[in-house]
Backbone atoms as SQL, in Angstrom:
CREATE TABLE atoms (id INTEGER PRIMARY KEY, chain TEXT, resi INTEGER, resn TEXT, atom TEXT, x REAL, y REAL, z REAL);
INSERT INTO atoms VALUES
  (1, 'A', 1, 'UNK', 'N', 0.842, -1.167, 0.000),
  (2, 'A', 1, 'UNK', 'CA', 0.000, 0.000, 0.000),
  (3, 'A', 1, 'UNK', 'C', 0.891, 1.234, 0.000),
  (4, 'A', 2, 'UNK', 'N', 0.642, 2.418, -0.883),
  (5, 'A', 2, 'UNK', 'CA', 1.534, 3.277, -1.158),
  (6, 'A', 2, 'UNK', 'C', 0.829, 4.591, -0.428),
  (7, 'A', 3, 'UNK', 'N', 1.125, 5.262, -0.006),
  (8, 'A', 3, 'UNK', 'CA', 0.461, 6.488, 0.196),
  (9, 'A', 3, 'UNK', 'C', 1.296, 7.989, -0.636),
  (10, 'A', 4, 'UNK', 'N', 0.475, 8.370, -1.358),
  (11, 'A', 4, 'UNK', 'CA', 1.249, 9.973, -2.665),
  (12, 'A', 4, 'UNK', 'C', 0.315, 10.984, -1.941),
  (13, 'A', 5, 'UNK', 'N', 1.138, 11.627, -1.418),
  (14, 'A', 5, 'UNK', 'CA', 0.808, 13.188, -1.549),
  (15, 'A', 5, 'UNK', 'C', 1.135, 13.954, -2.386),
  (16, 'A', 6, 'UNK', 'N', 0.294, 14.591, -3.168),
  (17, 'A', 6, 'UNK', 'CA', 0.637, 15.661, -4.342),
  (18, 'A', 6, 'UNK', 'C', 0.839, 17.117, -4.032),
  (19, 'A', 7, 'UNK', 'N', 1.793, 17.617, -3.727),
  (20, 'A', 7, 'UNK', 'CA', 2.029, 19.168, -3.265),
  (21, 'A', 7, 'UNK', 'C', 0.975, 20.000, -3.835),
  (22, 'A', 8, 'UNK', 'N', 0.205, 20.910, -2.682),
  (23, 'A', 8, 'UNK', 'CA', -0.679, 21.905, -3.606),
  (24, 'A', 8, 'UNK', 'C', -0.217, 23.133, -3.797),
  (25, 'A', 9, 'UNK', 'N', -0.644, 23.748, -4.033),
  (26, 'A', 9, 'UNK', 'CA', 0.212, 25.488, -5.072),
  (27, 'A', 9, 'UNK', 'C', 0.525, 26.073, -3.516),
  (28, 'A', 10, 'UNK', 'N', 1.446, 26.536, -3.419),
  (29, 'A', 10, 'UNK', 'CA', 2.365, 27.177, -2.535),
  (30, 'A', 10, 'UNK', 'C', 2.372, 26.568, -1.486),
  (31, 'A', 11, 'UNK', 'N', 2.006, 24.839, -1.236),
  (32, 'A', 11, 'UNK', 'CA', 1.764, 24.412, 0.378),
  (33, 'A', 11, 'UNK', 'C', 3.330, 24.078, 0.898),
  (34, 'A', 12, 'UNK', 'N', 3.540, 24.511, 2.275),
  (35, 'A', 12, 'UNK', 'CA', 4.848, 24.569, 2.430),
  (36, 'A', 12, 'UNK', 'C', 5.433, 22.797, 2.740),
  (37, 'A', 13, 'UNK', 'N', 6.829, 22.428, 3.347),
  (38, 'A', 13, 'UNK', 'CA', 6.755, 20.930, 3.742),
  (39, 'A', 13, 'UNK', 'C', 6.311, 20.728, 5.019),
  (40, 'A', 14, 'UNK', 'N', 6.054, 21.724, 5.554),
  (41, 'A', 14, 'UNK', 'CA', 5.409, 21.581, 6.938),
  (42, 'A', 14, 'UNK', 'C', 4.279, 20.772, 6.926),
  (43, 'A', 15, 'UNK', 'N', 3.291, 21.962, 6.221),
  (44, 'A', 15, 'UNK', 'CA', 2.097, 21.351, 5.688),
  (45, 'A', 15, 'UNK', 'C', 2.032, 20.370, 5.239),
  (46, 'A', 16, 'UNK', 'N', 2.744, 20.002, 4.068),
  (47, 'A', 16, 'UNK', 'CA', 2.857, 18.557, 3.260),
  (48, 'A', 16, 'UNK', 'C', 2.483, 17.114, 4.380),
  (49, 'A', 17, 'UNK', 'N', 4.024, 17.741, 5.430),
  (50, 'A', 17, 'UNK', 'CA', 3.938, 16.820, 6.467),
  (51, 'A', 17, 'UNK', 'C', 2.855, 16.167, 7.706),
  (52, 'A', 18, 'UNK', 'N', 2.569, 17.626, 7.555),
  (53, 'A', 18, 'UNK', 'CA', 1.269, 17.441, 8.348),
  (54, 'A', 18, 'UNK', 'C', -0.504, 16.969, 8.064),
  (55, 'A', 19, 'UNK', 'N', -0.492, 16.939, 6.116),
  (56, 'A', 19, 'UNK', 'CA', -1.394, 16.407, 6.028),
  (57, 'A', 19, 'UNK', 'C', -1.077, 14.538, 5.644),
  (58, 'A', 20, 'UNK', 'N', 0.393, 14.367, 5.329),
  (59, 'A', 20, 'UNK', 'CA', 0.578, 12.619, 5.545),
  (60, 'A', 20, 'UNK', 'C', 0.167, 12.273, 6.872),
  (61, 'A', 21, 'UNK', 'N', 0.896, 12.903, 7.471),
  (62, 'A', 21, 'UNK', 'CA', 0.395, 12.470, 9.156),
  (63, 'A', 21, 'UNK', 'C', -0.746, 11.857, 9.513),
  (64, 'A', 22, 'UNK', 'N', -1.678, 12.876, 9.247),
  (65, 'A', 22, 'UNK', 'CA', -2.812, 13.006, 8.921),
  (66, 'A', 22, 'UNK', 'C', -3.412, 11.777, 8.496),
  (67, 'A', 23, 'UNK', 'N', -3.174, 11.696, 7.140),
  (68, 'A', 23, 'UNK', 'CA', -3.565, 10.674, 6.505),
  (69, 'A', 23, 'UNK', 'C', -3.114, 8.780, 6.748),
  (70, 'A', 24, 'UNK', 'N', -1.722, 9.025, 7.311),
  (71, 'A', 24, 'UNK', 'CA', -0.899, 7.570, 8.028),
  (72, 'A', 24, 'UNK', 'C', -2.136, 7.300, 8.996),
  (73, 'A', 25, 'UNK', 'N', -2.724, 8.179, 10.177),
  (74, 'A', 25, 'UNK', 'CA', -3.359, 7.934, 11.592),
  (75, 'A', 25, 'UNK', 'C', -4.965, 7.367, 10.915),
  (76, 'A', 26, 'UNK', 'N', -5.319, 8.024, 9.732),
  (77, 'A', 26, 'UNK', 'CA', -6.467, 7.630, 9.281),
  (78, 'A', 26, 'UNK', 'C', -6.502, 5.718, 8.863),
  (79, 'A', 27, 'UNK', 'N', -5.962, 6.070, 8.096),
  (80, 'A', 27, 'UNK', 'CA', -5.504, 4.741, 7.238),
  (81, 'A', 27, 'UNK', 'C', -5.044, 3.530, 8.866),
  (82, 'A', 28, 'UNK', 'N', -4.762, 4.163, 9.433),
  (83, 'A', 28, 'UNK', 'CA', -4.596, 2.971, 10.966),
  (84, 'A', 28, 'UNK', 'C', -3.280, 2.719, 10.746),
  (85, 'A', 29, 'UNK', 'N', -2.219, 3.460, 10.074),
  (86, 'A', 29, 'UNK', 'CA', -0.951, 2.501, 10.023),
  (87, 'A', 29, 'UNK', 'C', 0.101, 3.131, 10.916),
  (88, 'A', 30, 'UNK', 'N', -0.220, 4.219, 11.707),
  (89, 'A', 30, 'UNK', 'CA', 0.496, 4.052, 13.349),
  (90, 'A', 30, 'UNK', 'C', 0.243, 3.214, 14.238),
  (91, 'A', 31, 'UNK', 'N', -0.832, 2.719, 14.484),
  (92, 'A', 31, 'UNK', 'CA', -1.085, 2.396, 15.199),
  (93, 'A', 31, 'UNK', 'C', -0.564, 0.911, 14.768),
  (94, 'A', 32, 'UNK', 'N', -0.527, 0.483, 13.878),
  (95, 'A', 32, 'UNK', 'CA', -0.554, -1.004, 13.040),
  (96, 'A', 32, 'UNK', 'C', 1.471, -0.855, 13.347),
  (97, 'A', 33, 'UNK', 'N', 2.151, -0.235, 12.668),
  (98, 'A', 33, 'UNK', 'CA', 3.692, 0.534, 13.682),
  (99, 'A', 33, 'UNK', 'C', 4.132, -0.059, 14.881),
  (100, 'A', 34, 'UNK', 'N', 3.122, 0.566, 15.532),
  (101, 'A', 34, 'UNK', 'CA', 3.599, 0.696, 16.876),
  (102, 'A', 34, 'UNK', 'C', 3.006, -0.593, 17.602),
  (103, 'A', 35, 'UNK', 'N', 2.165, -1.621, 17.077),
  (104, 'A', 35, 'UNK', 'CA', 1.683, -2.907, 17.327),
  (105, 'A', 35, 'UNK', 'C', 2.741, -3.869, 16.982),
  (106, 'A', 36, 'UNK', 'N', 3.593, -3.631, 15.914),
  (107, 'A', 36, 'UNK', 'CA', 4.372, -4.159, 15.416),
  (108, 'A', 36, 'UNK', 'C', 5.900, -4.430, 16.103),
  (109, 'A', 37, 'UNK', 'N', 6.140, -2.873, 16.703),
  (110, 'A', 37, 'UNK', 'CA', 7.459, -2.990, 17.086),
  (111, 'A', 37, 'UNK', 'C', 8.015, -3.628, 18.069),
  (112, 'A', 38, 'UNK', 'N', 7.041, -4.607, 18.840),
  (113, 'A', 38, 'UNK', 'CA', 7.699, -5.408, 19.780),
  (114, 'A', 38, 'UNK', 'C', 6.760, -6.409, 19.550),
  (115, 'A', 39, 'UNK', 'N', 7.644, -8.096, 19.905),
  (116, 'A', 39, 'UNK', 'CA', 7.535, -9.282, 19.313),
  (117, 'A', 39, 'UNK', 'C', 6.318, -9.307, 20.700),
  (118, 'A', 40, 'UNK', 'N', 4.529, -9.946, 20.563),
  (119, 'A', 40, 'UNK', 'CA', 3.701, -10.246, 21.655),
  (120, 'A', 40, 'UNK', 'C', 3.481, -11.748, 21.695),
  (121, 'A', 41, 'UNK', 'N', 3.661, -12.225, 22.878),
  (122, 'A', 41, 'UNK', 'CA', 3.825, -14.255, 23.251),
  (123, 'A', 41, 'UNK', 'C', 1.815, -14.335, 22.612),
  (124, 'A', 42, 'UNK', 'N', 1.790, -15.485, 22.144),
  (125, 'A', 42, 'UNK', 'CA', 0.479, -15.401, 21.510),
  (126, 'A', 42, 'UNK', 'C', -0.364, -15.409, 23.065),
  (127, 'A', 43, 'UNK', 'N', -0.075, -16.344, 24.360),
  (128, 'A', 43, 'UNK', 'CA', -0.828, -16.132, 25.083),
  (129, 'A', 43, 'UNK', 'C', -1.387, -14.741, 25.462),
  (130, 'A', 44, 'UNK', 'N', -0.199, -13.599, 25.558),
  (131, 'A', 44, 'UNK', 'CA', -0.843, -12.371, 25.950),
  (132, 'A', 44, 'UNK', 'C', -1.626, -11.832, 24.991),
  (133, 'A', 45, 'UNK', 'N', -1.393, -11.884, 23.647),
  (134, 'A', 45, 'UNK', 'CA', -2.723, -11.480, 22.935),
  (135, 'A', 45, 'UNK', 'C', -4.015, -11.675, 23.035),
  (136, 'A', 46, 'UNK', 'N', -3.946, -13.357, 23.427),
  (137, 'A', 46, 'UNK', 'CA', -5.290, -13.733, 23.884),
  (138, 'A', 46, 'UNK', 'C', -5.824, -13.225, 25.244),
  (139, 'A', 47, 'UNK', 'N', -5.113, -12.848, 26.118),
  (140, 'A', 47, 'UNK', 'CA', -5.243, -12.561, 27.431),
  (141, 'A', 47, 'UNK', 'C', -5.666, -11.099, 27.255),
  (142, 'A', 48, 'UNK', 'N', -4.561, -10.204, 26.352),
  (143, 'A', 48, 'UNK', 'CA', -5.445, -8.847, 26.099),
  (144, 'A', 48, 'UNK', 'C', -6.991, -8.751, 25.017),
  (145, 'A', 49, 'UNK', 'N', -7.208, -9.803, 24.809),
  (146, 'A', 49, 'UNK', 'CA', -8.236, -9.779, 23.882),
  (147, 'A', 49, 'UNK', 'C', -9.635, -10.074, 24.578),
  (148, 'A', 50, 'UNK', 'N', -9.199, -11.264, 25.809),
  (149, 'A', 50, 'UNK', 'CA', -10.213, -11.917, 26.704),
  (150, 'A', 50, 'UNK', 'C', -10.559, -10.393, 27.658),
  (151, 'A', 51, 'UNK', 'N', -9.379, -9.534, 27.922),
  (152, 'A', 51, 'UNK', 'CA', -9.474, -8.016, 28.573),
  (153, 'A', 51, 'UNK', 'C', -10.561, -7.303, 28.349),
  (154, 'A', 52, 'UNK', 'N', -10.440, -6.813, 26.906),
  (155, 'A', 52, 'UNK', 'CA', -10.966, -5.602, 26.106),
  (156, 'A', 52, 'UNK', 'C', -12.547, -6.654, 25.724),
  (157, 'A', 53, 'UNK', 'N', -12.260, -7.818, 25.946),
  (158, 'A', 53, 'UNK', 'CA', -14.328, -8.237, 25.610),
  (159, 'A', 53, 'UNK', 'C', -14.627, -8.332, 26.730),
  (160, 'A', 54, 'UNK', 'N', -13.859, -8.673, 28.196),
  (161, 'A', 54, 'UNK', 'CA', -14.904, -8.632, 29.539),
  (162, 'A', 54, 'UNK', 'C', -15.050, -6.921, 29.581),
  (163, 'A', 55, 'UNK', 'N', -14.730, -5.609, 29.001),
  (164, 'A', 55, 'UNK', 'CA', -14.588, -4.292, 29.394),
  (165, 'A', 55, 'UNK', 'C', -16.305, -4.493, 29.426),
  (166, 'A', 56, 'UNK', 'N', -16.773, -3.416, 30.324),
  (167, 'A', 56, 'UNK', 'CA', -18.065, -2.605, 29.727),
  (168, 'A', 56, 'UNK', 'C', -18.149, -1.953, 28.862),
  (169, 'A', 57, 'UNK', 'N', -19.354, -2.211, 27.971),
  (170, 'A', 57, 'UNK', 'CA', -18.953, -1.490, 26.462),
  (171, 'A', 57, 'UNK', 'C', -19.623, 0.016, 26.268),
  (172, 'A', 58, 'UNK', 'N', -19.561, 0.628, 27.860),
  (173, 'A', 58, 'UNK', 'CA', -19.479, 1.641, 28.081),
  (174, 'A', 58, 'UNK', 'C', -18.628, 2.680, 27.702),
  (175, 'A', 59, 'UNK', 'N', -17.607, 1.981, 27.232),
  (176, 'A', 59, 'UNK', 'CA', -16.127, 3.065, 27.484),
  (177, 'A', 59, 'UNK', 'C', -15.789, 3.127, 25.740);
């Protein structure tokens, strides 16, 4: 999956930067990153998974 930003008429790289940003957090691929960067034992996945379905689905 590629993500192109096309520069618009006078947008600076600030901007540029700040609408990838933007667009990376949409698309879920920080978060997908930062899930990534450390190796999880399959038990704790299941253990955080058994977590987040006993939550109240209040929150």
């Amino acid at each position: 999956m590629a993500i192109r930003i096309k520069s618009r008429g006078g947008e600076s790289v600030e901007q540029l930067m700040r609408r990838f940003k933007k667009l990376c957090e949409k698309e879920g691929l920080t978060k997908d990153v930062k899930k990534r960067a450390f190796y999880e034992k399959p038990s704790e996945r299941k253990r955080r998974a058994r977590r987040r379905a006993a939550r109240p689905s209040g929150r």
